[in-house]
C-alpha positions in Angstrom: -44.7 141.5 -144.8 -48.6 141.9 -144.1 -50.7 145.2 -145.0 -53.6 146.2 -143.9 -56.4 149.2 -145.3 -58.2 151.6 -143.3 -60.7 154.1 -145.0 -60.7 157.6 -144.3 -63.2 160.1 -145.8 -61.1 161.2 -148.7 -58.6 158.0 -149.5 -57.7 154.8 -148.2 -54.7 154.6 -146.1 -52.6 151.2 -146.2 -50.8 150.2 -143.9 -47.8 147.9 -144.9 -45.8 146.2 -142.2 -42.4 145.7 -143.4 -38.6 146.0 -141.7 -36.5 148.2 -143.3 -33.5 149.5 -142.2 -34.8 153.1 -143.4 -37.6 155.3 -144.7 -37.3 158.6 -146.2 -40.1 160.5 -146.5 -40.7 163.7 -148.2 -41.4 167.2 -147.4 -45.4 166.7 -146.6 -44.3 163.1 -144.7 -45.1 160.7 -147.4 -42.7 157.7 -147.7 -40.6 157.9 -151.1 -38.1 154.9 -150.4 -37.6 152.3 -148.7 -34.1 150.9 -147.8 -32.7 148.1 -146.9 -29.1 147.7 -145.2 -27.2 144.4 -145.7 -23.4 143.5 -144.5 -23.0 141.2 -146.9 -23.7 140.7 -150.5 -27.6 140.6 -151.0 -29.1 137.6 -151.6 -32.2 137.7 -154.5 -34.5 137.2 -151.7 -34.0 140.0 -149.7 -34.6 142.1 -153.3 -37.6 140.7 -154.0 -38.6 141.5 -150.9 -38.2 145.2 -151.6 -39.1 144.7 -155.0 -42.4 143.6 -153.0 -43.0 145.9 -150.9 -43.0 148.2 -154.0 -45.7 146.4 -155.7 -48.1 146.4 -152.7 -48.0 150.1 -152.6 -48.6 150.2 -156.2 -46.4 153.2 -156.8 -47.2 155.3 -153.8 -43.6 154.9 -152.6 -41.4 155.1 -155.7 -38.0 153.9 -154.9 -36.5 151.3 -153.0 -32.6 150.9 -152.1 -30.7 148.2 -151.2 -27.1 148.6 -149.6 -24.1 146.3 -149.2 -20.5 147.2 -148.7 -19.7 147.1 -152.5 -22.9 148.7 -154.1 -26.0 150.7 -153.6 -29.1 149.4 -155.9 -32.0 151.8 -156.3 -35.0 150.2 -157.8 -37.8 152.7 -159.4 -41.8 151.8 -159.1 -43.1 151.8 -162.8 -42.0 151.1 -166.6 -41.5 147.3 -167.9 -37.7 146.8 -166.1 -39.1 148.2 -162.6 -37.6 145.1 -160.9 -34.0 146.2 -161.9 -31.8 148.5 -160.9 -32.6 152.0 -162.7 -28.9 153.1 -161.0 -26.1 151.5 -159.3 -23.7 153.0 -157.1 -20.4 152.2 -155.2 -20.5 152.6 -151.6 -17.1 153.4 -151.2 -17.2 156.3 -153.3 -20.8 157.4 -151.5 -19.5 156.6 -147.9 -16.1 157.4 -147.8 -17.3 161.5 -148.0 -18.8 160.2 -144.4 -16.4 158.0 -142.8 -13.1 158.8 -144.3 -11.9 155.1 -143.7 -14.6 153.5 -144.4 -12.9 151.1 -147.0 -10.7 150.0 -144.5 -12.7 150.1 -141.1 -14.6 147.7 -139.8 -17.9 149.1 -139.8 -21.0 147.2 -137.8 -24.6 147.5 -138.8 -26.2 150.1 -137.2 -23.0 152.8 -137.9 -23.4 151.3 -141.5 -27.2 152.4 -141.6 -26.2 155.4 -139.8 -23.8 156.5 -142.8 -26.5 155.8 -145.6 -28.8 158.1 -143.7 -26.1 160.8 -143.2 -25.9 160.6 -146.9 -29.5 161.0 -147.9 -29.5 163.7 -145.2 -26.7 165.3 -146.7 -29.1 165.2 -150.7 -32.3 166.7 -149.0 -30.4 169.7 -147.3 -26.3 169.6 -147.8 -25.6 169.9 -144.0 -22.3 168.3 -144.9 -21.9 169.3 -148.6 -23.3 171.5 -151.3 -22.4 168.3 -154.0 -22.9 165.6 -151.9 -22.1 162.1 -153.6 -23.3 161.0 -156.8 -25.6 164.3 -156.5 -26.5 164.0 -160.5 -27.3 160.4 -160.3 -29.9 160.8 -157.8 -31.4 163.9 -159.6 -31.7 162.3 -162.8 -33.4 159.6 -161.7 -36.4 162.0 -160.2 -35.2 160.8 -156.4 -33.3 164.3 -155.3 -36.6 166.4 -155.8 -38.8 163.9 -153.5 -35.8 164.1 -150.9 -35.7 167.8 -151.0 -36.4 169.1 -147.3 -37.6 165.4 -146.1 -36.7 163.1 -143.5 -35.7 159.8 -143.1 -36.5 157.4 -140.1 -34.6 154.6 -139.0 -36.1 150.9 -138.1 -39.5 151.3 -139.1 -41.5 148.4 -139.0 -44.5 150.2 -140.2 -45.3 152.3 -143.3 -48.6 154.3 -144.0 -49.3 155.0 -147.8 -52.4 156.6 -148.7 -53.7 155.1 -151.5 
């Protein structure tokens, strides 16, 4: 991951050139998490690389998220313990609301990506539920209001923070 600053009249943007899976951005377009999709169990590089792309944006994206099979780890910018997990969650119990068999399906990569976005989708405007998974969770650790009438994008390889 590389960044780069361009100045504007009123605040500098940066420009952070990452690869996550997917960016959710809030209702004015300004990123608020980044996450990162793995099949597997994560490794503790692929966190600290999420834990770094947090700390190069010095707080202007505030949560990151990183998603195996078994759990869903959602990392807040700020505080002393900002490199650990401020919530855990199983993705079984988030997923299954989705894909009904989703404990028991083989599920590849891109459907798996497909499913967490459905689910943040699902917290920013209930298309699918009006208590979407772990609702409370999410709202008690400030990340339901930022997702409120956002969007999310898939792939992105390139962030712009204002800073």
């Amino acid at each position: 991951m590389t960044n780069d600053l361009e100045s504007n009249t009123n605040y500098q943007v940066l420009r952070l050139f990452i690869n996550a899976d997917i960016v959710a951005r809030d209702k004015n377009g300004n990123p608020i998490l980044l996450v990162d999709v793995r099949m597997n169990t994560m490794h503790s590089q692929v966190g600290s690389q999420i834990i770094d792309s947090l700390a190069q944006t010095n707080g202007s994206i505030p949560f990151a998220m990183l998603v195996n099979p078994e759990e869903i780890s959602i990392f807040k910018w700020g505080g002393e313990r900002w490199k650990e997990p401020i919530c855990k969650l199983d993705t079984v119990n988030v997923l299954s609301e989705y894909e009904p068999e989703f404990r028991n399906k083989r599920i590849f990569h891109s459907y798996f990506v497909s499913l967490v976005e459905a689910w943040l989708r699902d917290l920013a405007y209930h298309w699918h539920s009006q208590h979407p998974p772990f609702l409370e969770e999410i709202q008690n650790i400030g990340l339901l209001e930022k997702l409120t009438n956002g969007t999310t994008e898939e792939e992105t390889e390139v962030v712009e923070v204002k800073v």
